[in-house]
Z-matrix of the N, CA and C atoms (Angstrom, degrees):
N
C 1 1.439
C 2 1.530 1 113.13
N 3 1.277 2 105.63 1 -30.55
C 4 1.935 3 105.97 2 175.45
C 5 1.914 4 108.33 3 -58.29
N 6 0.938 5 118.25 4 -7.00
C 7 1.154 6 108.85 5 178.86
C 8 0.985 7 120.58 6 -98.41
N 9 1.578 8 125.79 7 -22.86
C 10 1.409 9 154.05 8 -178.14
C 11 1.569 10 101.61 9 -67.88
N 12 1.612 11 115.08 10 -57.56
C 13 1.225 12 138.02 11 -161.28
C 14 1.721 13 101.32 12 -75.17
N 15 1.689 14 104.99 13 -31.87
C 16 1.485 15 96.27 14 -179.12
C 17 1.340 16 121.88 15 -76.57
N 18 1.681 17 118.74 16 -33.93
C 19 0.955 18 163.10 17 153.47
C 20 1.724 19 107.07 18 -24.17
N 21 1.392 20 111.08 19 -75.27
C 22 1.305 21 102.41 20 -177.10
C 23 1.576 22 116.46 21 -71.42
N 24 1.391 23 112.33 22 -23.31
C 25 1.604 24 123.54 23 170.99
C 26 1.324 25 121.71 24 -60.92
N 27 1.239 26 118.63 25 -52.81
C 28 1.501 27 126.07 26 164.23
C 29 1.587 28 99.95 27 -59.93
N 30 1.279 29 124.49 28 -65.77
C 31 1.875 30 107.20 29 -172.35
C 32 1.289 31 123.64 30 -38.62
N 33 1.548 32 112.86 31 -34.14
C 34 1.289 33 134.89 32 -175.33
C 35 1.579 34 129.64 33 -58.05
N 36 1.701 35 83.66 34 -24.59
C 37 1.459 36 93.73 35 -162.92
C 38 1.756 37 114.05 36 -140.03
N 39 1.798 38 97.17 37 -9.50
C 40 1.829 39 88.79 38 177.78
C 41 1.385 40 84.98 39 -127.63
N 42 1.585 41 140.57 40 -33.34
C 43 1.407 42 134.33 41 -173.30
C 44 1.189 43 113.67 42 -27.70
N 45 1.499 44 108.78 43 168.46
C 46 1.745 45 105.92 44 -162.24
C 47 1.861 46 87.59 45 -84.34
N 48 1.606 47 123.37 46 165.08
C 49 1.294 48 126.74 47 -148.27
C 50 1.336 49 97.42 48 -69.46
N 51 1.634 50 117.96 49 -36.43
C 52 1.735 51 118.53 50 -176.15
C 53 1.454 52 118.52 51 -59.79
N 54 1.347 53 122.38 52 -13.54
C 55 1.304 54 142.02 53 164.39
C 56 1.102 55 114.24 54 -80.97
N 57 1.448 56 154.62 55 -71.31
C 58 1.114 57 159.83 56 -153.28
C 59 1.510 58 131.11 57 -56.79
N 60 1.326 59 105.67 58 -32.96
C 61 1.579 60 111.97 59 163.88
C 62 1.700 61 108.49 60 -73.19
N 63 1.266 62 120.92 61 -27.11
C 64 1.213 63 116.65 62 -162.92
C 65 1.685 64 98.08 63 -74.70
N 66 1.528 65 95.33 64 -56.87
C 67 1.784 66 109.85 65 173.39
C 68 1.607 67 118.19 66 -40.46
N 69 1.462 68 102.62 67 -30.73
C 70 1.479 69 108.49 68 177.40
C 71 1.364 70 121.03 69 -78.64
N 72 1.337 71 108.66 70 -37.93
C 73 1.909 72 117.37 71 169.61
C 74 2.062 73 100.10 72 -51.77
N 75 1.445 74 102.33 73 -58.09
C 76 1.128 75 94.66 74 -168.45
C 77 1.109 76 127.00 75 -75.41
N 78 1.766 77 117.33 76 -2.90
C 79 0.950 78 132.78 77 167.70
C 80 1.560 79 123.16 78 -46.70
N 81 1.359 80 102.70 79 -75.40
C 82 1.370 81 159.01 80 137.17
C 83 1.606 82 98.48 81 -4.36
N 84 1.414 83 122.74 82 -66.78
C 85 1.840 84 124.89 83 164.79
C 86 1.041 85 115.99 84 -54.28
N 87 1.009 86 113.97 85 -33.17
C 88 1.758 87 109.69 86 -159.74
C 89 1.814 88 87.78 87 -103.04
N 90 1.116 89 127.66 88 -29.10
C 91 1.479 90 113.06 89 167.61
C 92 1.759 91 117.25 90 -80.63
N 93 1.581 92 136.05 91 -1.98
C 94 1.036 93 137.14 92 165.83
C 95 1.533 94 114.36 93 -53.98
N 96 1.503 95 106.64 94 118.86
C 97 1.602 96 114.64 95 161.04
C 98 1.351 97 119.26 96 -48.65
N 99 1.267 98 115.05 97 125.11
C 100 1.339 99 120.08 98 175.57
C 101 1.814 100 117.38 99 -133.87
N 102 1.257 101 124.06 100 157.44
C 103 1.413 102 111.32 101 -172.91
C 104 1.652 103 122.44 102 -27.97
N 105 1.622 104 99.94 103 -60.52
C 106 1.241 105 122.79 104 -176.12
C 107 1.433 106 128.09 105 -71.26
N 108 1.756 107 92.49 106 1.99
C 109 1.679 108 90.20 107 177.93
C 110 1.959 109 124.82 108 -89.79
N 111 1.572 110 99.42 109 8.77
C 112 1.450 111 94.94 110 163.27
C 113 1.574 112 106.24 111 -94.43
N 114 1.324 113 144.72 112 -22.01
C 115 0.912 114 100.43 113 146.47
C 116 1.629 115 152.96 114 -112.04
N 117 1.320 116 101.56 115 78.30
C 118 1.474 117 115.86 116 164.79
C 119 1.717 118 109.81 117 -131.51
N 120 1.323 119 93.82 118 117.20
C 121 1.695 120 103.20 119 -170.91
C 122 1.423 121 112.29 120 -39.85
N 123 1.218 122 98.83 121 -62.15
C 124 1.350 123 108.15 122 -175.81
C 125 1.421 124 137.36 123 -64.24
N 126 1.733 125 104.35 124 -0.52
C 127 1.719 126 104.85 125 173.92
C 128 1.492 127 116.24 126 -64.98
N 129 1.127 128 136.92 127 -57.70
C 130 1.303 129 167.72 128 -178.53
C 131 1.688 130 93.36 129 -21.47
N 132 1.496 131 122.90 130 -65.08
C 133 0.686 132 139.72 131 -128.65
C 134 1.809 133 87.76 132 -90.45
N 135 2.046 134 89.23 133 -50.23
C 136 1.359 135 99.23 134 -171.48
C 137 1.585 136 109.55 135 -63.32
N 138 1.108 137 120.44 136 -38.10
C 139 1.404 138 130.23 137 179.77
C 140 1.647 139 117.13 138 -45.61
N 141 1.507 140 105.44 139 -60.10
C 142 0.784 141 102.78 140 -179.27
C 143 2.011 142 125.73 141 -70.34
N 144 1.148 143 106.33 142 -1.82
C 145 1.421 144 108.73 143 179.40
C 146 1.716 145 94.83 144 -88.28
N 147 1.557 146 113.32 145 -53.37
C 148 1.688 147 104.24 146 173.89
C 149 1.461 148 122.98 147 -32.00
N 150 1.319 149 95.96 148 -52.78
C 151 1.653 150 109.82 149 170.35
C 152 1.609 151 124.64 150 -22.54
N 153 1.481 152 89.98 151 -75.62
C 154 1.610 153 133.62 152 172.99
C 155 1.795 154 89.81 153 -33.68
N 156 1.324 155 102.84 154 -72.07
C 157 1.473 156 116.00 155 -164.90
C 158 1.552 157 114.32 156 -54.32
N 159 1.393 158 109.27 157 -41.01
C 160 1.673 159 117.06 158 177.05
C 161 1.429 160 113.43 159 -78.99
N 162 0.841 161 128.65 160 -21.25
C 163 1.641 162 147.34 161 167.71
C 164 1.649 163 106.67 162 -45.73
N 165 1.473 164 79.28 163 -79.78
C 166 1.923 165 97.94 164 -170.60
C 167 1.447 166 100.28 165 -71.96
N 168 1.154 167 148.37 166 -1.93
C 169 1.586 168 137.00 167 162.39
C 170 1.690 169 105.25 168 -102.16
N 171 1.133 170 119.44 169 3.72
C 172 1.583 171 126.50 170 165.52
C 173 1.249 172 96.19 171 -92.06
N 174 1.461 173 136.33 172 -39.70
C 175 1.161 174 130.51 173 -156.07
C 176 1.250 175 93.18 174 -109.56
N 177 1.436 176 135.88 175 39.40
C 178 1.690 177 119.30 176 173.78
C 179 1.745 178 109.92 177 -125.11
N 180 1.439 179 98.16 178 89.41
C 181 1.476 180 99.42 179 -177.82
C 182 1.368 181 125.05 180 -74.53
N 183 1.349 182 91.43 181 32.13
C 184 1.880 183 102.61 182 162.25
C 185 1.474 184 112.43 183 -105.94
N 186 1.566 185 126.12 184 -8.15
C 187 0.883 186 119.23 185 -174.49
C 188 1.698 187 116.05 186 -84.82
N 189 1.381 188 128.72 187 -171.78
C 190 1.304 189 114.23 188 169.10
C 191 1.917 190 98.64 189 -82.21
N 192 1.340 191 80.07 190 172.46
C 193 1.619 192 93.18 191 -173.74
C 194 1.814 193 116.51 192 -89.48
N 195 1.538 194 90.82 193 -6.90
C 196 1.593 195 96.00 194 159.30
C 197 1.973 196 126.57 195 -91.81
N 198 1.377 197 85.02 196 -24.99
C 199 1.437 198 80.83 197 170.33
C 200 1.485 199 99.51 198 -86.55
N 201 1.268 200 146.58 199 -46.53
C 202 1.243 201 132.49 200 -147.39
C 203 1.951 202 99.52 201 -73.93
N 204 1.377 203 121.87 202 -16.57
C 205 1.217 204 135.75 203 167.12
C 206 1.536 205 87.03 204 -52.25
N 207 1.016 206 116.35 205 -115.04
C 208 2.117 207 126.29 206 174.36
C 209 1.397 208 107.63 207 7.59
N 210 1.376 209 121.05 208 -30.35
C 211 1.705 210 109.86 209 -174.63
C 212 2.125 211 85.84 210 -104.24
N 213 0.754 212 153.50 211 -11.05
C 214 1.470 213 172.43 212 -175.95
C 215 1.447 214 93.81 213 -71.87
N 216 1.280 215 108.10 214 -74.12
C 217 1.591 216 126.11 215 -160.07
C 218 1.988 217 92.79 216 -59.41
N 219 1.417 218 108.69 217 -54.51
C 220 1.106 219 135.92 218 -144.78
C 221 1.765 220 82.42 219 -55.71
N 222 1.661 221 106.17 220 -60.07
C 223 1.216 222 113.59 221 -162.37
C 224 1.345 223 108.25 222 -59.78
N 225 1.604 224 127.79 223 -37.15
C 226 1.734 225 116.89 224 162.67
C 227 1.589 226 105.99 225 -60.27
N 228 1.158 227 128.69 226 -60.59
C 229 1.653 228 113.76 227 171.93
C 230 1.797 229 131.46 228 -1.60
N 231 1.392 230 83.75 229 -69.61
C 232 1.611 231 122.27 230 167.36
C 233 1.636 232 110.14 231 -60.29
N 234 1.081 233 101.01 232 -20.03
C 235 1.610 234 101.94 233 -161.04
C 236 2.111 235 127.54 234 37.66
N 237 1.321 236 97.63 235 46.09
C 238 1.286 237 117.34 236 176.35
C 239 1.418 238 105.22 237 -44.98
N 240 1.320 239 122.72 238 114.71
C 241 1.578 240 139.62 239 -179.11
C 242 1.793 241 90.84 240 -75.08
């Protein structure tokens, strides 16, 4: 799974721009709380780096304003408190 997790993190955030919203939706899924996600050690950890990642591409006003929407959406996905 570390490869999966690196994988969608890097797409998320260096992929070429036509990529990156998409990487961010799926980002964004695969970081959603779900019953079963306390127990897997490693969500917590992973989650919180997705976070990190959807954050700072919401907050990058260099990007276009349609992708930075995709890290937006991503972050209700996630349901980022």
């Amino acid at each position: 799974m570390p490869g999966l997790v690196d994988g969608l993190v890097d797409a998320s955030a260096r992929a070429a721009h036509e990529v990156r919203p998409f990487a961010a939706l799926a980002l964004a899924l695969a970081a959603e709380e779900r019953e079963q996600s306390g127990s897997v050690p490693a969500f917590q950890p992973f989650r919180a780096r997705a976070l990190e990642t959807l954050r700072t591409g919401a907050e990058d006003d260099r990007l276009d304003p349609g992708i930075r929407g995709a890290y937006l959406v991503g972050l209700g996905i996630a349901r980022d408190r």
